[in-house]
C-alpha positions as CSV (number, residue, x, y, z in Angstrom):
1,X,-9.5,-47.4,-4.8
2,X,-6.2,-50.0,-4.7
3,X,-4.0,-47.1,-6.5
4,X,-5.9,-44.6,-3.3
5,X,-4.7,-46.7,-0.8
6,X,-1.6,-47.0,-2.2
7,X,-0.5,-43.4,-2.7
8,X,-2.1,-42.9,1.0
9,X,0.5,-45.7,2.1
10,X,3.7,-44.2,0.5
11,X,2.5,-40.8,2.3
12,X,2.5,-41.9,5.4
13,X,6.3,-43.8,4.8
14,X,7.7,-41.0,3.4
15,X,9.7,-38.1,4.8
16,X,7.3,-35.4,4.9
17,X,4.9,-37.4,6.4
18,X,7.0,-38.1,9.4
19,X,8.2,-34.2,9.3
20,X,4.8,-32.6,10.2
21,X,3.5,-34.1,13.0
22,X,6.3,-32.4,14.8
23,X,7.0,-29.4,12.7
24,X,3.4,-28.3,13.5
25,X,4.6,-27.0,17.0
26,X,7.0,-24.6,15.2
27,X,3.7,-23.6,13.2
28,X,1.8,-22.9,16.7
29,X,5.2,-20.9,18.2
30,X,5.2,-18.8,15.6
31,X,1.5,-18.3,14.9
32,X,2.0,-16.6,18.6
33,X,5.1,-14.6,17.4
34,X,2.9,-13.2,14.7
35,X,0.2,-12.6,16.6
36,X,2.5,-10.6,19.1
37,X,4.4,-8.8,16.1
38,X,1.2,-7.6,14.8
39,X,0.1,-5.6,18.2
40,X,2.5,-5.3,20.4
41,X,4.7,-2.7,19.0
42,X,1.0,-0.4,18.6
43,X,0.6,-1.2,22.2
44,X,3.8,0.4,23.5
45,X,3.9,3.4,21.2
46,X,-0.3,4.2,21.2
47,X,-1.5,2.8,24.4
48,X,1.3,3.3,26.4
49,X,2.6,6.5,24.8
50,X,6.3,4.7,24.1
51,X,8.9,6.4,21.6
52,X,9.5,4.2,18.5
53,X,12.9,3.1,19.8
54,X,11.0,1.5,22.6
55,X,8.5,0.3,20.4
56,X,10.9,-1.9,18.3
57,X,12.7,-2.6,21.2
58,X,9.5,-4.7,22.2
59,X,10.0,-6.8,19.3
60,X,14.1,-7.0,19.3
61,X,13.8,-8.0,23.1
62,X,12.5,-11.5,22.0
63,X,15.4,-12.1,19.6
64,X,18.2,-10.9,22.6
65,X,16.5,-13.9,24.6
66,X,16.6,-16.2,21.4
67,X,20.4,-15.2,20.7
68,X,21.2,-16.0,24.4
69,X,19.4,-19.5,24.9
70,X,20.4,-20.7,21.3
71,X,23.9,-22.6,22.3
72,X,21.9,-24.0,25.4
73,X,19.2,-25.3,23.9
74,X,21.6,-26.9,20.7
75,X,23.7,-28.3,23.8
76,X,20.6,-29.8,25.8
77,X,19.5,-31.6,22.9
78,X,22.3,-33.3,22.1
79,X,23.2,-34.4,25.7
80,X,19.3,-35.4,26.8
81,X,16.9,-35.0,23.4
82,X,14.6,-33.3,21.5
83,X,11.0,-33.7,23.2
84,X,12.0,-32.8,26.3
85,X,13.7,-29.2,25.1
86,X,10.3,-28.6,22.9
87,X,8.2,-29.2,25.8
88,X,9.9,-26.8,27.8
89,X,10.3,-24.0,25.0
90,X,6.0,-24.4,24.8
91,X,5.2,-24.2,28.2
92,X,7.5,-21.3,28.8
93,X,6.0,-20.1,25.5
94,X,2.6,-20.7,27.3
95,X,3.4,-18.6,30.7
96,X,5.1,-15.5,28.3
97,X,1.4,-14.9,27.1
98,X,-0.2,-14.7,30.1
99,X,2.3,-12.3,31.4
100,X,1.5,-10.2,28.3
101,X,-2.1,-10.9,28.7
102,X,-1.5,-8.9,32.1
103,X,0.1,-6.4,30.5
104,X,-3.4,-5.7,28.7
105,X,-5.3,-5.1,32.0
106,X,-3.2,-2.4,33.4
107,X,-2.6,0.7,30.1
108,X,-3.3,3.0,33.4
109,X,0.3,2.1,34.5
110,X,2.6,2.3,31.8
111,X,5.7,1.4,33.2
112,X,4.2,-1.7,34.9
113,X,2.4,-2.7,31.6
114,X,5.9,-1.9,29.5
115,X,8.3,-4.3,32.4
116,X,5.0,-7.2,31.8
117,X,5.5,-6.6,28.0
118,X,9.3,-6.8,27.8
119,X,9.2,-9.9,30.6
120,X,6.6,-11.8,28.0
121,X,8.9,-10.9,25.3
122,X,12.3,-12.0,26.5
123,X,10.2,-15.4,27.6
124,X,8.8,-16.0,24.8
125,X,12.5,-15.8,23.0
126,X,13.5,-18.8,25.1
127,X,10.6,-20.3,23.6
128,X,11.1,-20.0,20.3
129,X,14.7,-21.0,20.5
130,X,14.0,-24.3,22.6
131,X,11.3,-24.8,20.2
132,X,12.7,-23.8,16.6
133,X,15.8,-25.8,17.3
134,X,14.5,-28.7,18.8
135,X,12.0,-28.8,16.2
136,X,14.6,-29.2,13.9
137,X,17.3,-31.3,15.2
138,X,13.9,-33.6,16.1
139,X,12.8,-33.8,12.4
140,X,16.2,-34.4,11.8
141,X,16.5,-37.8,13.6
142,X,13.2,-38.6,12.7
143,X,13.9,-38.3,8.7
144,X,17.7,-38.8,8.3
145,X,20.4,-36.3,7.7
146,X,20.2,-36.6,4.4
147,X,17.0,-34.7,4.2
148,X,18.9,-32.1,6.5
149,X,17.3,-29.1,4.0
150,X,14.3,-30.5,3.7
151,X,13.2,-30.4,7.5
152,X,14.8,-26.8,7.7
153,X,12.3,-25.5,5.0
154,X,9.5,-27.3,6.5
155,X,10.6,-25.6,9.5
156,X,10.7,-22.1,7.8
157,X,7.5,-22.7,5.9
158,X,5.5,-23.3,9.4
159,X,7.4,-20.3,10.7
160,X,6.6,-17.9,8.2
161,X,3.1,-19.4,8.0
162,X,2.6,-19.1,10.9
163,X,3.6,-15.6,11.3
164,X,1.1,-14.7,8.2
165,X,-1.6,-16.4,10.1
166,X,-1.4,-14.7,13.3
167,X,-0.7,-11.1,12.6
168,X,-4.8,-10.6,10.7
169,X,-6.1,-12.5,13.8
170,X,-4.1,-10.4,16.2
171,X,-4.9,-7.1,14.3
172,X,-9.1,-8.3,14.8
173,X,-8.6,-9.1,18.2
174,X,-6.7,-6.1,19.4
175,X,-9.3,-3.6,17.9
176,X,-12.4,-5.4,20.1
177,X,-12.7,-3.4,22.7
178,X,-14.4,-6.3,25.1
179,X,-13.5,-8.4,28.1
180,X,-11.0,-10.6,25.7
181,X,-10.2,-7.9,22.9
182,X,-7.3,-6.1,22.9
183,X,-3.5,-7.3,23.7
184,X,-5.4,-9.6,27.1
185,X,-7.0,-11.1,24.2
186,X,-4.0,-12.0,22.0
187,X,-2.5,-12.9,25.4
188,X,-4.4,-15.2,26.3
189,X,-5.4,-17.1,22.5
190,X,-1.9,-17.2,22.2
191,X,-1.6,-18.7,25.9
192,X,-3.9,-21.2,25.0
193,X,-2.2,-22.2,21.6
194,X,1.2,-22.8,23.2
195,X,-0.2,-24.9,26.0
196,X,-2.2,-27.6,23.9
197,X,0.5,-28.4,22.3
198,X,2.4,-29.5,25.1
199,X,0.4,-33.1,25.5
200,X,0.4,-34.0,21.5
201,X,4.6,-32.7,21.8
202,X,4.5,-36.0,24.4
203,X,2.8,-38.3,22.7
204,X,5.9,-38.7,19.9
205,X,9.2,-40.7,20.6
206,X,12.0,-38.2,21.7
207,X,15.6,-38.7,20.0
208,X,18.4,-40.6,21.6
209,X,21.2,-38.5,23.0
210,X,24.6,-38.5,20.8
211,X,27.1,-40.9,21.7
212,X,29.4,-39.0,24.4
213,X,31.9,-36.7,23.1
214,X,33.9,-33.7,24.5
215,X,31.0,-30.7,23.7
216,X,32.8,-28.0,21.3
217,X,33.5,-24.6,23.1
218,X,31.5,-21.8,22.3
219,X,34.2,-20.2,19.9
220,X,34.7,-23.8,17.8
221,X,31.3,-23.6,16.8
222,X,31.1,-19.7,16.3
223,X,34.1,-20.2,13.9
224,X,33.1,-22.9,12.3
225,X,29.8,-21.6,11.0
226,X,31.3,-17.7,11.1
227,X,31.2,-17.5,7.0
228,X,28.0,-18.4,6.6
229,X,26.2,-16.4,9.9
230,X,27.6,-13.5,9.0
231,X,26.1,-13.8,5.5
232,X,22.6,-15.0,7.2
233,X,23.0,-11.7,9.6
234,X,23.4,-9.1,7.0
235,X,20.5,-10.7,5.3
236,X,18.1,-10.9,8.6
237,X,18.2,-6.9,8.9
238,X,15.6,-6.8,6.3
239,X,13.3,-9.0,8.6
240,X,14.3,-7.2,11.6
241,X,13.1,-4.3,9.9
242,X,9.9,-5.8,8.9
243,X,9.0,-7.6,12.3
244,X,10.0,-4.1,14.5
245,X,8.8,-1.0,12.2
246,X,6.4,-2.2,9.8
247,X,3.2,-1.8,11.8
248,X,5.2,1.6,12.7
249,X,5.4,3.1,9.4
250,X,1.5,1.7,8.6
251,X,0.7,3.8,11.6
252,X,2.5,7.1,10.9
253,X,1.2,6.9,7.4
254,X,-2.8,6.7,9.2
255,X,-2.7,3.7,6.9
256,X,-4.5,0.8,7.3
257,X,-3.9,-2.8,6.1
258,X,-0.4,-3.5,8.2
259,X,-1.5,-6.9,9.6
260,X,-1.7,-7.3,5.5
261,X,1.2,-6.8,4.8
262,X,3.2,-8.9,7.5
263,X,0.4,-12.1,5.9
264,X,1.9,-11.3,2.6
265,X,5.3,-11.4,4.0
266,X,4.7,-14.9,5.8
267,X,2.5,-15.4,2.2
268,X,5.5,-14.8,-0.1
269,X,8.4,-16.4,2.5
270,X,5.6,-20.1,2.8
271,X,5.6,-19.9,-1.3
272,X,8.7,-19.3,-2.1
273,X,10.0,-22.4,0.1
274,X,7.2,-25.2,-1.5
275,X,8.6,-24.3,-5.2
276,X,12.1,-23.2,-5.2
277,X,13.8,-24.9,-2.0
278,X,15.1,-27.4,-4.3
279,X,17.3,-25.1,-5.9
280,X,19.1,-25.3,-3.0
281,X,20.6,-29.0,-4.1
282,X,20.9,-27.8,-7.9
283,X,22.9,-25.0,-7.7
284,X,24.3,-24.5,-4.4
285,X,23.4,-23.2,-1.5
286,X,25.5,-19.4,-1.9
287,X,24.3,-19.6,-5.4
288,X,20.6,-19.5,-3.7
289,X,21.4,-17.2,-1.0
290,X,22.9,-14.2,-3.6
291,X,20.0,-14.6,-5.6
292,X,17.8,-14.2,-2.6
293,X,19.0,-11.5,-1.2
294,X,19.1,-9.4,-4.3
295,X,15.2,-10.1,-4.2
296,X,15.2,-9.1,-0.6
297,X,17.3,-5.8,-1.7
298,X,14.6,-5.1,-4.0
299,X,11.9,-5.2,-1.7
300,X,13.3,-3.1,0.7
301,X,14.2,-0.5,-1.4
302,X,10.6,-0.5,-2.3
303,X,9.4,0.0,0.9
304,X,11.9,3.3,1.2
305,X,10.8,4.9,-2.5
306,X,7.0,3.9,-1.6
307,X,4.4,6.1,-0.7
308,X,1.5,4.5,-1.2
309,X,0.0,1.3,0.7
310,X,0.2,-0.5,-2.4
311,X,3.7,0.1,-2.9
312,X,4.1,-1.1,0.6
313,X,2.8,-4.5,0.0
314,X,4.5,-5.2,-2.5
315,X,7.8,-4.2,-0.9
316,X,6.9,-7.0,1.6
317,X,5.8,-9.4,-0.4
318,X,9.7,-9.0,-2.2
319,X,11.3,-9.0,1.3
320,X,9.3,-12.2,2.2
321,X,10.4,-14.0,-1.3
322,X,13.6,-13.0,-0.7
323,X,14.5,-13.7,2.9
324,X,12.9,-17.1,2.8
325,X,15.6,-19.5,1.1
326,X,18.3,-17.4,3.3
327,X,18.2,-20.1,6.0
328,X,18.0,-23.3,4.8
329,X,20.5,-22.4,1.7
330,X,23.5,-21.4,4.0
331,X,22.1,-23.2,7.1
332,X,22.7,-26.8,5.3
333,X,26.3,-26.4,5.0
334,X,26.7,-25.0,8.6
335,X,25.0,-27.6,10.5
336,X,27.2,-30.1,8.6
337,X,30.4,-28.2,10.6
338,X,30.6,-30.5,13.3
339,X,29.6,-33.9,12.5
340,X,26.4,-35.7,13.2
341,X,27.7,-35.5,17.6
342,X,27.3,-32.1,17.9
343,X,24.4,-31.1,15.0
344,X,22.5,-29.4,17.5
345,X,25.4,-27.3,19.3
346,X,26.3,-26.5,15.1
347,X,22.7,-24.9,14.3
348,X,22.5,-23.2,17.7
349,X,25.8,-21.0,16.2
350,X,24.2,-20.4,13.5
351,X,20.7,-19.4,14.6
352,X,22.9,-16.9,16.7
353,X,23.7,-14.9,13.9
354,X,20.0,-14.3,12.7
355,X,19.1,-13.3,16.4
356,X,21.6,-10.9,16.7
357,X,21.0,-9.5,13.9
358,X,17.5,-9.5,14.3
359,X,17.6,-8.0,18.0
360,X,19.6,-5.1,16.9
361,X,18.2,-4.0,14.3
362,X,14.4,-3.0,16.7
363,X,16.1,-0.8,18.6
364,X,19.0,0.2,16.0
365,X,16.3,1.1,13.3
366,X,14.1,2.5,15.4
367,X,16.8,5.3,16.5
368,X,17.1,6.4,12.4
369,X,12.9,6.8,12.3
370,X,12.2,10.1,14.5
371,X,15.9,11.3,13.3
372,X,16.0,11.0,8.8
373,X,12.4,9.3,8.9
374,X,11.2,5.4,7.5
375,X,12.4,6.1,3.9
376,X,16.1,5.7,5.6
377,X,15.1,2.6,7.5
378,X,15.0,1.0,5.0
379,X,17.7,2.3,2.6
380,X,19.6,1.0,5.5
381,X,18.3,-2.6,5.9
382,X,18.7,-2.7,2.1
383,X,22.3,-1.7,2.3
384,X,22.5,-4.7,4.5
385,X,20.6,-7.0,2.3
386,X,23.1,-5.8,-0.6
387,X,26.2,-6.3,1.4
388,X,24.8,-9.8,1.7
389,X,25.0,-10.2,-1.7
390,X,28.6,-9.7,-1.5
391,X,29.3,-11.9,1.3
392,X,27.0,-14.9,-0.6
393,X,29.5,-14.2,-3.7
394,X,32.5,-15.3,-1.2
395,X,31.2,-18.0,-0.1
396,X,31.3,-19.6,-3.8
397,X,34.6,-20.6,-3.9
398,X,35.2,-22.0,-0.9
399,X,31.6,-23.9,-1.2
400,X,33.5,-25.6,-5.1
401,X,36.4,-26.2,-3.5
402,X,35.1,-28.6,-0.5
């Protein structure tokens, strides 16, 4: 009972322990993001009678608003703290679903339903930027820098989780054909979700500002983390891919099982960060980052030779184990750019890089589909994921000689 007691003790001490009580709103953000992913691209292109383009376009819209209210949110925190830049990103979050939940009353008018759709989405992209990057610089302060990759794999594996968690519930709802089934429903469980966590978000001690300093400019920070965001962008197409055309191709096929295969994603991503995140600290975090995207590679490419649901699966199970040590392996050097002052404005440059690329690649991919078909989708996000590779294999030198 004594030893109980006393391994229940050093828990609640340690670092982890004072990671998840906060990391548990980047779970509930992105439970909603997966619950949105899973439905809302089927919503534009089957209820509303959308082209694919527009369809991933849905999805990418969310990562435009990310990529635009990263630097602000990185520069709010470190001026007036983390709480109050979380709290804003959920109740934003909250008000996104609602307006999505609208969307889901009114199929009989597409072009209102699609402006209500877009509108959620580009809302709920200032969410999950306020949120994701709060969340972290938070957890940051609250466990020391030193544990800098640490609290960004917590942060993925609550991301990813949470994405895997939403998408089967999403996929249940949607199909119910009652007064809170389809996308209302997801709506407004996702409204719900984002707005209780704005009291517990509260209840914890915010971070103190850093001491006053000159804020970089916008290009310092872009130049100082340019190596390794470009690296992180040609790796992200792959996910862009997944998150915009996945449910797409499931669709076209008549297949079922989609929401399946975004969980085994989030499934493979969540796993791969509890056992191999510490590889990171052993060899490096290019070392990592090559390594990981020649999985992702492989996965993608098995999603463009597969033809069977089974095939599919696996493809994103691959492109989940690969893209999932991406982050936090080039991420950790980058955030270190700027010194402790301006940690915040140093990860908000760098996020940019996965939202662009993310944001481009809905709409960009979703021009190939109707055009050479899915197969070249994602021959083309794996040609990313290899040139990746490439740009991880750079980053070696310069990473021994520092």
């Amino acid at each position: 009972m004594l030893n109980l007691s006393a391994r229940v003790a050093e828990f609640t001490t340690s670092a982890t322990a004072r990671i998840l009580p906060v990391v548990l709103f980047t779970l509930a953000c992105y439970t909603v993001i997966g619950l949105e992913m899973a439905v809302v691209p089927l919503f534009v292109h089957r209820t509303l009678g959308y082209g694919t383009v527009l369809a991933g376009f849905a999805i990418s819209a969310q990562y435009l608003a990310t990529l635009a209210t990263r630097t602000w949110a990185g520069n709010r925190i470190d001026t007036t703290g983390a709480r109050g830049v979380v709290v804003t990103g959920l109740i934003v979050g909250g008000f996104s679903c609602l307006l999505l939940a609208g969307a889901g009353l009114i199929p009989s008018s597409p072009g209102l339903a699609l402006t209500l759709t877009l509108a959620a989405r580009l809302l709920l992209g200032f969410s999950e930027s306020w949120v994701a990057v709060g969340v972290i610089i938070w957890n940051i302060h609250r466990a020391g820098p030193e544990r800098t990759a640490l609290v960004i794999s917590w942060n993925g594996v609550c991301s990813y989780g949470g994405i895997a968690l939403g998408a089967p519930i999403a996929t249940m709802i949607f199909s119910h054909h009652g007064g809170f089934g389809g996308l209302t429903g997801v709506g407004l469980l996702a409204a719900i979700l984002m707005f209780a966590c704005v009291p517990l978000a509260r209840r914890h001690a915010t971070t103190k500002p850093a001491p006053h300093a000159e804020a970089p400019s916008f290009l310092h920070v872009i130049r100082n983390v340019l190596p390794y965001g470009m690296a992180l962008a040609a790796g992200s197409i792959g996910f862009g891919a997944i998150a915009s055309c996945l449910t797409l191709y499931f669709d076209a096929r008549s297949w079922s099982g989609a929401a399946s295969a975004l969980a085994l994603f989030g499934a493979l991503f969540v796993l791969t960060r509890f056992f191999f995140a510490s590889m990171i600290g052993r060899i490096g975090g290019a070392n990592v980052a090559l390594i990981s995207m020649g999985v992702e590679t492989l996965g993608l490419l098995t999603l463009a030779v597969g033809h069977t649901p089974a095939l599919a699966n696996l493809g994103a199970a691959l492109t989940g184990a690969g893209f999932s040590l991406l982050f936090p392996a080039l991420g950790v050097e980058a955030v270190g750019r700027l010194g402790a002052a301006n940690r915040g404005a140093a990860l908000g440059g760098y996020s940019i890089f996965l939202d662009l690329a993310i944001g481009v690649s809905g709409p960009g991919l979703g021009m190939i589909i109707p055009i050479w078909g899915y197969e070249a989708l994602f021959f083309v996000a794996a040609a990313f994921s290899l040139a990746g590779v490439a740009l991880s294999a750079a980053l070696r030198p310069s990473r021994r000689a520092a």
